[in-house]
C-alpha positions in Angstrom: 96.4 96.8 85.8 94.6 96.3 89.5 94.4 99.2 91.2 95.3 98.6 95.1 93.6 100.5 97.5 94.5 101.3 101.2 91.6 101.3 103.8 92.7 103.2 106.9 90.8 105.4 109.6 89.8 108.8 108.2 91.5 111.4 109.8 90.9 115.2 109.7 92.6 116.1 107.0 91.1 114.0 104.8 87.8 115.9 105.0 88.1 117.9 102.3 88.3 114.8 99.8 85.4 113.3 101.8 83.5 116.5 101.9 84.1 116.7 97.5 82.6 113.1 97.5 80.3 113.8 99.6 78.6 116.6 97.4 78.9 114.8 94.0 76.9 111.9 95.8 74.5 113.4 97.9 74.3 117.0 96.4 71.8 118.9 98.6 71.8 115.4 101.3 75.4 115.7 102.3 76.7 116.0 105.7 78.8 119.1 106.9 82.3 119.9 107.6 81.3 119.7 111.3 79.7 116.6 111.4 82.6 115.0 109.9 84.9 116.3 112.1 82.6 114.8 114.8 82.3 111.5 112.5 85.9 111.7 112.7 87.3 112.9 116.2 84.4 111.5 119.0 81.2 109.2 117.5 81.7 105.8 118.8 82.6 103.7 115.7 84.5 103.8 112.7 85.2 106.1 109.5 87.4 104.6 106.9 88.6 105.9 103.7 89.6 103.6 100.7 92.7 105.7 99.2 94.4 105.1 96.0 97.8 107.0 95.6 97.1 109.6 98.2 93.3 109.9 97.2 90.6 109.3 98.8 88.4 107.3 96.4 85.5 106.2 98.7 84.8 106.1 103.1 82.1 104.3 105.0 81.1 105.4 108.6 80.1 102.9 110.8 78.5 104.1 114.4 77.9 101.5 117.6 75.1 101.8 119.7 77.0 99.9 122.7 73.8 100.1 125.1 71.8 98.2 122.3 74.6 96.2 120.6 73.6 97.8 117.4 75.6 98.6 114.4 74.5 101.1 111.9 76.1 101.5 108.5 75.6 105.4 108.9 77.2 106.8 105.2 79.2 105.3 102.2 80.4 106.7 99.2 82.5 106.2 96.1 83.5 108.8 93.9 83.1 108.5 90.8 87.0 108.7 89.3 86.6 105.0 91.0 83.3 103.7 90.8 83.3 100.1 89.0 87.2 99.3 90.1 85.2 97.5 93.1 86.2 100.1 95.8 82.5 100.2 97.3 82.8 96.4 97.6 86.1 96.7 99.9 84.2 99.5 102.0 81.3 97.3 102.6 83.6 94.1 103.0 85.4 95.8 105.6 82.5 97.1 107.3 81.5 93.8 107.8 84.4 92.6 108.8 84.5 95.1 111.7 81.0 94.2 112.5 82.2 90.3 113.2 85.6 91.7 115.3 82.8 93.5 117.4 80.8 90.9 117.8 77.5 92.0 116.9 76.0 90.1 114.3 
């Protein structure tokens, strides 16, 4: 059975569940609770999570550099309950996606 996943913005009570993935991908390289809240709440792009049945399976962060019409793809992760159910793929289609509705390819 296919698994269907629901991409939405992060919001601050999904950090714990980010902040779990977080450490079991990046380990010692992992961002703090504070600088997800800030991911969160005020940077100037998005953070989407990819939730399956009120879990968060995977989030990317994408920040805009308005002033240089940049966009960075600053963090994604999957964890690994759903790594090869093609969740990373949806985060980085989406990404993409949100790249072209900016218009800065």
């Amino acid at each position: 059975m296919e698994q269907r996943f629901i991409l939405r913005l992060a919001e601050i009570d999904d950090i714990p569940s980010i902040m779990e993935i977080e450490q079991i991908c990046f380990d010692k390289d992992s961002f703090s609770k504070r600088q997800f809240i800030y991911l969160i709440s005020q940077a100037k792009g998005y953070f989407c999570v990819a939730e399956y049945q009120q879990r968060v399976g995977g989030y990317f962060s994408v920040l805009i550099n308005q002033r240089a019409c940049s966009l960075r793809i600053y963090s994604i992760a999957v964890h690994p309950d759903f790594r090869g159910k093609k969740v990373g793929q949806l985060l980085t289609k989406v990404s993409q996606v949100k790249i072209h509705k900016r218009d800065l390819t």
